[in-house]
N, C-alpha and C positions, 0 to 999 in steps of 0.2 A: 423925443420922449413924450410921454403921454400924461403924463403928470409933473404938475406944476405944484411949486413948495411957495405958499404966503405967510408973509410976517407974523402972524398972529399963530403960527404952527398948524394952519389946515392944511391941506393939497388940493387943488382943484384936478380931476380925472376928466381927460379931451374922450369920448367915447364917441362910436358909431353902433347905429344897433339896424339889426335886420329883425322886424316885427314880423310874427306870423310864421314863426319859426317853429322846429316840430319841440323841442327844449328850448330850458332858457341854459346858455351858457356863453363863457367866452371862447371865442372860435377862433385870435389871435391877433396880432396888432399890423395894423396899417402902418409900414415904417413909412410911406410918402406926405401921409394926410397924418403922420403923429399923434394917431386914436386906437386906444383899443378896443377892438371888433366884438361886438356882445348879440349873441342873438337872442331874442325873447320871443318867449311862446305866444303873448298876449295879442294880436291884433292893433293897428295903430287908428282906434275906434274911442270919441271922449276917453282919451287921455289914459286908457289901460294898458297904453305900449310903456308908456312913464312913472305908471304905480308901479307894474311888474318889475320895471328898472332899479327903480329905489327899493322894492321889498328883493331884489337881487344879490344886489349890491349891500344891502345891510349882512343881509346870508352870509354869502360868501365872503366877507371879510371880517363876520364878525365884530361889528357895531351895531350901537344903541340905533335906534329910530329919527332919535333926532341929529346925529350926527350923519345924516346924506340928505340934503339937498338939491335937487334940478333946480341951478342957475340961469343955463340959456337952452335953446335948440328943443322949445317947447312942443312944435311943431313942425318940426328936420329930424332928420335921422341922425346928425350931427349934433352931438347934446356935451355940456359940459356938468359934471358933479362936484357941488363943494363934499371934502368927506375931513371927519375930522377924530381923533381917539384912533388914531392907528400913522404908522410910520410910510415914507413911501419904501422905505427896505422888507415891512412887513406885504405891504400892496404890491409888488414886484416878486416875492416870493409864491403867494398865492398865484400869481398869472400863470407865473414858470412852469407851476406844480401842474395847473389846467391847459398850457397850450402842449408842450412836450410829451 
């Protein structure tokens, strides 16, 4: 699973993204490497493959700004997100609706 539930009621989201992509969307999840797959439009050029991520990710799930954080994988394609103000039954929902 691709999301991790912490004490404090955040979730941390395990993601991969493929930069330079012609959309930003989720394109589905990596059941081996337990990340879900996001492509982003933006170039992986000072750090605009990692804004578009975060301004993605707030979109599409419907959170505030400050509730999505880049924790690691600043500079991998292997990135993890603290996200917080939503459930991971609501984040699991949305995937469903975009990979299917």
């Amino acid at each position: 699973m691709f999301i991790q539930k912490r004490l404090d009621g955040s979730l941390i989201l395990d993601v991969e993204i493929s930069p330079n992509s012609e959309t930003s969307r989720i394109s589905g999840v990596n059941e081996w490497r337990k990340r879900l797959r996001i492509d982003i439009s933006k170039p992986a050029v000072n750090g605009m493959a990692n804004e578009e991520l975060l301004r993605f990710i707030i979109q599409k799930f419907n959170i505030k700004s400050n509730q999505a954080e880049l924790i690691s994988g600043h500079k991998s394609k292997q990135k993890s997100i603290m996200v917080s103000g939503i459930s991971d039954t609501d984040i699991l929902s949305v995937v469903n609706q975009e990979v299917l």
